[in-house]
N, C-alpha and C positions, 0 to 999 in steps of 0.2 A: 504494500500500500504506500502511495506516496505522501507525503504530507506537502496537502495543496498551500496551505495559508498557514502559518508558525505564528505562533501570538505574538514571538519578540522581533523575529525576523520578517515577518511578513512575507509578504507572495512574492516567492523564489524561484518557482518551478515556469520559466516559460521556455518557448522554442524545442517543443518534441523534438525528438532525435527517435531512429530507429539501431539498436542495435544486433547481432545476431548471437545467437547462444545456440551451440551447438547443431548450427544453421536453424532455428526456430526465430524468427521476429518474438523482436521484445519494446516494448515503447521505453525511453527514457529521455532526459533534457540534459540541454548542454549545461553547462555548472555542476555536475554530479558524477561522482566518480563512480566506474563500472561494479564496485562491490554493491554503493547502494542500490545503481541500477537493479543488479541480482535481486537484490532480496528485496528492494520493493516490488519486482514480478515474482517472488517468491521461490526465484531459487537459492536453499541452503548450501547444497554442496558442490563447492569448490573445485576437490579432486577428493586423492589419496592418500593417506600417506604411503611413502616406501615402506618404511619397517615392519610397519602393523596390518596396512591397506585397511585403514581407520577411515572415514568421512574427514576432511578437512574443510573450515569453510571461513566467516569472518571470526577472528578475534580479540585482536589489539587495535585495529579499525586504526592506526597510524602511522603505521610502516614499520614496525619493527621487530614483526615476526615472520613467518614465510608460509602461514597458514593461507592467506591470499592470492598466492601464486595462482597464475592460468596463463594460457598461454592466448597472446591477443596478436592477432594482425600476423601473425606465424612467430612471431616471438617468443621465444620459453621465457619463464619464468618471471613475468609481470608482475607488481603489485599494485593487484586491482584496487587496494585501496585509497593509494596516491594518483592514479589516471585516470584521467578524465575522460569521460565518455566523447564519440565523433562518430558524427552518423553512415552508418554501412558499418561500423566495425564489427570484424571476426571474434568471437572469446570462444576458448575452447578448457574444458577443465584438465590440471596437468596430471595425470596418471603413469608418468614415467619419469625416468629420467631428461633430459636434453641431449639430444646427440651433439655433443661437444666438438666433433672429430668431421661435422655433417660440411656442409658448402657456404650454409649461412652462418657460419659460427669462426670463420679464419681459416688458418691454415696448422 
């Protein structure tokens, strides 16, 4: 759910953006980062984790954990809670590692 009108902040929420989750259309607006996008259409989970393959999803909501990792625009390991949303963007949740060694990653 988005919060349309904030009592302190006031009406925040304009200019829809459309983003993609897991190729699914999702609505979101520009000023909001791709986590909240998530969970105001209600998606909780993230990824994985490696060790456990536990549910990952928001938790520190400031950057300083790596529970918010996904992989956005083909990039590994984003933190969707620091980026900002931009309409057409890719998010894909991370369930692996990053191929380090791949084309998009150096040499």
């Amino acid at each position: 759910m988005h919060i349309n009108n904030h009592p302190i902040l006031g009406e925040r929420l304009h200019d829809p953006v459309t983003i993609y989750f897991n190729g699914k259309p999702l609505r979101a607006y520009q000023q909001q980062t791709i986590a909240a996008a998530l969970i105001a259409n209600d998606v909780k989970k993230f990824g994985e984790s490696r060790k456990l393959m536990q549910a990952r999803g928001l938790f520190c909501s400031r950057g300083r954990c790596c529970s918010c990792y996904m992989t956005v625009n083909g990039e590994d390991h984003v933190r969707t809670c620091m980026k900002m949303v931009e309409d057409g963007m890719e998010v894909f949740p991370n369930i692996g590692d990053p191929d380090v060694r791949g084309n998009n990653h150096g040499n």
